[in-house]
C-alpha positions as CSV (number, residue, x, y, z in Angstrom):
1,X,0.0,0.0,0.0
2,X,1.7,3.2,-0.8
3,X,0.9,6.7,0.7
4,X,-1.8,7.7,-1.9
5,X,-3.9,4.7,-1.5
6,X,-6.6,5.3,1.1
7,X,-8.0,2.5,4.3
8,X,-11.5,1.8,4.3
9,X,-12.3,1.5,7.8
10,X,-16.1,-0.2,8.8
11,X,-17.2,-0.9,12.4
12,X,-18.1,-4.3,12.7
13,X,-20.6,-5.3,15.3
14,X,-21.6,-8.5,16.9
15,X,-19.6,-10.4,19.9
16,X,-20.7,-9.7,23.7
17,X,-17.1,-10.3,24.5
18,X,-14.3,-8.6,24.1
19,X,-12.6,-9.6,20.5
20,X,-9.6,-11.8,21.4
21,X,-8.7,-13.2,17.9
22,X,-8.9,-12.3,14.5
23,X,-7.9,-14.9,11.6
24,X,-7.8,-13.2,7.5
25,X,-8.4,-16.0,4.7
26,X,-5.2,-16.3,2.6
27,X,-7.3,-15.0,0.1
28,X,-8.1,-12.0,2.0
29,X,-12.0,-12.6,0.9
30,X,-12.8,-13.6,4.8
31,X,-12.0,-13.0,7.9
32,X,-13.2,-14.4,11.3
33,X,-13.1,-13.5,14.8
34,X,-13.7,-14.9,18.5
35,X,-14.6,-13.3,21.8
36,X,-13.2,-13.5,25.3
37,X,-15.9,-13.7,27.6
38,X,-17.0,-10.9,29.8
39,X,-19.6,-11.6,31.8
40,X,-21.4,-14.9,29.9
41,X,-19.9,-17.4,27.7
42,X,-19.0,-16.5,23.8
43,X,-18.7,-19.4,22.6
44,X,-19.0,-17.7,18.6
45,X,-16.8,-17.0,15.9
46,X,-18.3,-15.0,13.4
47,X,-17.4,-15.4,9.7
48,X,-17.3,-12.0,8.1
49,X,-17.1,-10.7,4.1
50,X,-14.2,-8.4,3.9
51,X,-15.5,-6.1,0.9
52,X,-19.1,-6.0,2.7
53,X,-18.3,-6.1,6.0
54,X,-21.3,-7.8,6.8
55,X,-21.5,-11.4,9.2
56,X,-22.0,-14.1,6.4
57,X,-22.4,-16.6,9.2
58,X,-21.9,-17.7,13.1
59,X,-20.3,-21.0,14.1
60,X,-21.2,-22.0,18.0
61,X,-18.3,-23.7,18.9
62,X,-19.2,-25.1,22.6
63,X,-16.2,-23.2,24.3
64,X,-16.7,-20.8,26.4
65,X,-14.3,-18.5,25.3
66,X,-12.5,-17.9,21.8
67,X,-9.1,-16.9,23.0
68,X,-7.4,-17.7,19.2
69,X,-8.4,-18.6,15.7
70,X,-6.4,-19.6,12.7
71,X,-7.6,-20.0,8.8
72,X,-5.8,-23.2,6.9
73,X,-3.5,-22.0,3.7
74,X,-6.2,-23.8,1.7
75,X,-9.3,-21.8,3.4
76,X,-10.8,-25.1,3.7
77,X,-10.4,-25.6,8.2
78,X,-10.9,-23.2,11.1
79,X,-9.0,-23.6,14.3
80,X,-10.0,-22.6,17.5
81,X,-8.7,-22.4,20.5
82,X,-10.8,-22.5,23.8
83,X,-9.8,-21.3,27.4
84,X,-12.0,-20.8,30.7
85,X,-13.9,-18.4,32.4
86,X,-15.0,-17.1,36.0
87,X,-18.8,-18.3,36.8
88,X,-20.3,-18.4,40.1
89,X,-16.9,-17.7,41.8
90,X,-15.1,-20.3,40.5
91,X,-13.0,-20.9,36.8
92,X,-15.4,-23.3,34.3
93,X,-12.4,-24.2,31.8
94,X,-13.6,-25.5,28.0
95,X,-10.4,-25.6,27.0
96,X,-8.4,-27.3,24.2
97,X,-9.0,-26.8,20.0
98,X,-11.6,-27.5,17.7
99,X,-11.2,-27.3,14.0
100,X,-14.3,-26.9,11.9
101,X,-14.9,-26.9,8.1
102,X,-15.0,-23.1,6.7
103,X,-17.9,-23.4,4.2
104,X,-19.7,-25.8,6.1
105,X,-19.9,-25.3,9.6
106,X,-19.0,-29.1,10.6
107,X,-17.1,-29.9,13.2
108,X,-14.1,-32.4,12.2
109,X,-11.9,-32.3,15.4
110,X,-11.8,-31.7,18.8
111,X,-8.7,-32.4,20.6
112,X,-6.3,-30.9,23.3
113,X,-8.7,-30.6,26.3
114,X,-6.3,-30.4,29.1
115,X,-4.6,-27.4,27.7
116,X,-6.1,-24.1,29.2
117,X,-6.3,-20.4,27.4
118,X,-5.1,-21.0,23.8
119,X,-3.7,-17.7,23.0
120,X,-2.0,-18.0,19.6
121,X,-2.4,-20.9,16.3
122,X,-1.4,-20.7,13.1
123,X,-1.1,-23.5,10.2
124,X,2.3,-23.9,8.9
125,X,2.3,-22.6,5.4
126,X,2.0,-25.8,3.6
127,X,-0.9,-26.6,6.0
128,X,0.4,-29.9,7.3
129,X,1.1,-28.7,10.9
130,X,-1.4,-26.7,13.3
131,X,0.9,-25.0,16.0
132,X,-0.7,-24.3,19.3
133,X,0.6,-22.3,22.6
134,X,-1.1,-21.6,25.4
135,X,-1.0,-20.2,29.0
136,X,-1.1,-22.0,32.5
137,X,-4.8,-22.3,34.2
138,X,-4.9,-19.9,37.7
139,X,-4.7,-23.0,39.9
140,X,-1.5,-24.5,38.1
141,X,1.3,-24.7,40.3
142,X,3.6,-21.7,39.5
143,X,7.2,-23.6,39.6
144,X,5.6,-27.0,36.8
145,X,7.6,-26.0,33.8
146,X,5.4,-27.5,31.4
147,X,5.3,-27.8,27.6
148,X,3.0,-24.5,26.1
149,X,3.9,-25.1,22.6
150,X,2.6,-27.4,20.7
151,X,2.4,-29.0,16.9
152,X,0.2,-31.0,15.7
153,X,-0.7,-33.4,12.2
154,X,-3.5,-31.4,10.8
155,X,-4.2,-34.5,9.0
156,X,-5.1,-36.3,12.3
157,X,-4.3,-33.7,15.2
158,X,-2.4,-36.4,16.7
159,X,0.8,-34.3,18.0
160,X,3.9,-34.1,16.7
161,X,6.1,-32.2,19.3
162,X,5.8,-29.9,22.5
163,X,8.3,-27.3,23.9
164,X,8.3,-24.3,25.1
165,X,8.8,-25.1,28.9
166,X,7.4,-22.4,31.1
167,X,5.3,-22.0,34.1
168,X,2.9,-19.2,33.2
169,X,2.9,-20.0,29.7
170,X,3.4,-18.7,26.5
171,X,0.6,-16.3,24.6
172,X,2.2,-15.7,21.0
173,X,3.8,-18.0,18.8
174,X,4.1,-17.6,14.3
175,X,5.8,-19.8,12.0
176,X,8.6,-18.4,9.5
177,X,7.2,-18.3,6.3
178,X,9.2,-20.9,4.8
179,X,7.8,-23.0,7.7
180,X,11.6,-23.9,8.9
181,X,11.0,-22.1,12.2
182,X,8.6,-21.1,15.4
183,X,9.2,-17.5,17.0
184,X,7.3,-17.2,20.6
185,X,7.7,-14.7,23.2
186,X,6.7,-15.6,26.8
187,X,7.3,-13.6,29.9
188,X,10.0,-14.2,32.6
């Protein structure tokens, strides 16, 4: 985009939560997004028409919170990532992935429900590895170094590889785009 060109900027609404997670088609024809829950469960992602702007459809995913979304290479699977909320005093975790067709709303996978607040995914770029990283849940022992990243066959979700060891977790993670490496940040 050079200088001259000008943004066209639309205010999308929809999510009770507050928008955790937004995943653009390769294409760039859709996008999609996911809510953190505020004070009831979003447990949406809404698929949205980028030149419209206008929420071509809903998927209710069963988690109670969208904390990350990712968009296969081929447009053809949605990942999302689940994570946990406060209700009546105490944390109610749906946590793990789910991965759902994009044009037809089924879902094909659910796997990873140990893992708490899924903050970052993303396919590889040849779209044969979904990588995962998440954060610790609030009762987790602070000192368990445990394994927050994660990658996993997206032909069977069976996975592949963890690392990562850290005891709060680890909230952003990208592959290069040759697919050769994983860049995460975590805190101390």
């Amino acid at each position: 985009m050079t200088m001259n060109q000008s943004l066209t900027v639309k205010k999308l609404v929809g999510h009770s939560g507050c928008v955790s997670s937004i995943a653009l088609s390769p294409g760039g024809d859709v996008f999609a997004t996911g809510a953190e829950p505020q004070w009831r469960p979003e447990c949406e992602v809404r698929i949205w028409d980028v030149s419209s702007g206008e929420n071509v459809r809903s998927l209710c995913t069963g988690l109670n919170g969208i904390f990350s979304i990712a968009i296969s290479p081929d447009c053809c699977r949605l990942a999302v990532g689940g994570g946990g909320l406060v209700s009546n005093g105490r944390w109610v975790y749906t946590g793990g992935i789910a991965v759902w067709t994009l044009d037809g709303n089924q879902r094909v996978a659910r796997f990873g429900e140990e893992l708490r607040f899924i903050k970052s995914m993303a396919f590889s770029p040849d779209g044969v590895l979904l990588l995962t990283c998440n954060l610790g849940s609030p009762n987790e022992q602070p000192t368990a170094q445990k394994k927050r990243i994660r990658l996993w066959h997206a032909s069977d979700f069976k996975e592949v590889s963890g690392f990562g060891e850290h005891a709060m977790g680890i909230s952003s993670a990208r592959f290069s785009p040759n697919g050769r490496y994983v860049a995460f940040g975590s805190n101390p």
